[in-house]
N, C-alpha and C positions, 0 to 999 in steps of 0.2 A: 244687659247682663253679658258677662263676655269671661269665655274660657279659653285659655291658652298654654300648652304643651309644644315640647321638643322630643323628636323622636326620631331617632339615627336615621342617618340619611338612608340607609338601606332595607329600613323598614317603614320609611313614607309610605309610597305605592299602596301597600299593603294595609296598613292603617287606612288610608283615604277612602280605600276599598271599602273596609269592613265599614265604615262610619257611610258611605253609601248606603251601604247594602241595609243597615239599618233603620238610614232613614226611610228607602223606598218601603221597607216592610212598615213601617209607622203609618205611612202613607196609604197603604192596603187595606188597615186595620180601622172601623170606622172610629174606634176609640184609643187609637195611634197619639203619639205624641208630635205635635204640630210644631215644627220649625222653622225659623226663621232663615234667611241665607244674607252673608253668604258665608262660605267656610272660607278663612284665611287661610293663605301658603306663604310661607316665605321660607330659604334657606340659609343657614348659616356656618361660617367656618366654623372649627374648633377652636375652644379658647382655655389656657389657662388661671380665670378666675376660678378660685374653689366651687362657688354656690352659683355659676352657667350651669342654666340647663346645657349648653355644647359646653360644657369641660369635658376636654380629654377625648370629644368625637365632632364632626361634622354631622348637623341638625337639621330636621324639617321643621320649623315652628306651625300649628298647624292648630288656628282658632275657628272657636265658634260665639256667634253671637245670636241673644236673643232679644229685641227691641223690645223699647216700651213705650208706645204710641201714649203720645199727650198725657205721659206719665203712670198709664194704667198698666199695675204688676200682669205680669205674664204667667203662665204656666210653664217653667224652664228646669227644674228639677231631675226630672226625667232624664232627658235629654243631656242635661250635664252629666248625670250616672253613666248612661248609656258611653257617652264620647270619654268620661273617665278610667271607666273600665278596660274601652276601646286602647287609650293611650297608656295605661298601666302594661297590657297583656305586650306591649308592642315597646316596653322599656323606656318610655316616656317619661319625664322631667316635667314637672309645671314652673309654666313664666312666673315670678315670686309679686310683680305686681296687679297679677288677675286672680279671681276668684278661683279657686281650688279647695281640695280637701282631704291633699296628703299631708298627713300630721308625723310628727315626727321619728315615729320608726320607720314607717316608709320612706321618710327623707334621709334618713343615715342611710339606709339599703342605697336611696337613690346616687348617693353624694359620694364618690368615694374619700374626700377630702371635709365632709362635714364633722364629722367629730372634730377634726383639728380647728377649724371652725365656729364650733360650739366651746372649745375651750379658752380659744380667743376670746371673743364675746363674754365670757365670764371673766379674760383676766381684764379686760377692759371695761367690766361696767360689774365690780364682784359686788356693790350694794344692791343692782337691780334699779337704778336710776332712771334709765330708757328704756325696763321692762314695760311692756303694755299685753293688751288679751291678741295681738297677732303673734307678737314674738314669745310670749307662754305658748301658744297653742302650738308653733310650728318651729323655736330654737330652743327650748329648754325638754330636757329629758321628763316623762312625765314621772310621776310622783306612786311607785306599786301602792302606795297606800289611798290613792285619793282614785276613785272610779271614773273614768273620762264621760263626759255626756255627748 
């Protein structure tokens, strides 16, 4: 299982931190959430693509994974909440091809250029052709009438 966020260069440090600090407390805890390592760092320039996590800033991409030894599910849940929150509170951007679970009003918040984005995407597929249940859940505005689960 693998999470992945981009969070301005000048608030790495700071996130790495907290996401430390978390873990060690898990670690204290005897009913702590157990992690796997290791955490990813990488950096990245700023980029003018709409939907970069670096549009518009200089990035820390900053993953976490959770293995799944000889295929048996993991307890990672937690953990993902935890490092979620962690990357939210620190203005953080999720990678679009790892597991995440900013749905789409946090992704307009996120995106300064997502709406335009989103309009595209509809002038270019206005029947819903290469709609599926990722680009519902994370490109189309949700529906005040239909309750999200």
């Amino acid at each position: 299982y693998v999470n992945e966020w981009a969070v301005p260069l000048d608030r790495a440090a700071a996130a790495l931190r907290q996401l430390r600090a978390w873990v060690d407390a898990q670690q204290q805890d005897p009913r702590g959430a157990r992690v796997h390592f290791p955490v990813e760092v990488r950096f990245v320039r700023e980029s003018t693509v709409w939907l970069s996590p670096a549009y518009r800033r200089a990035v820390c991409y900053i993953g976490v994974i959770m293995y799944r030894p000889y295929r048996t599910p993991v307890p990672y849940k937690r953990y993902w909440r935890a490092f979620e929150d962690i990357m939210r509170a620190h203005h953080g951007r999720p990678h679009w091809a790892k597991a995440h679970t900013m749905l789409y009003p946090e992704l307009l918040a996120a995106y300064p250029r997502f709406a335009d984005f989103v309009r595209l995407r509809e002038a270019c597929d206005p029947d819903g052709v290469f709609v599926n249940d990722y680009i519902r859940r994370h490109l189309i505005p949700p529906d005040p009438a239909q309750p999200r689960l």
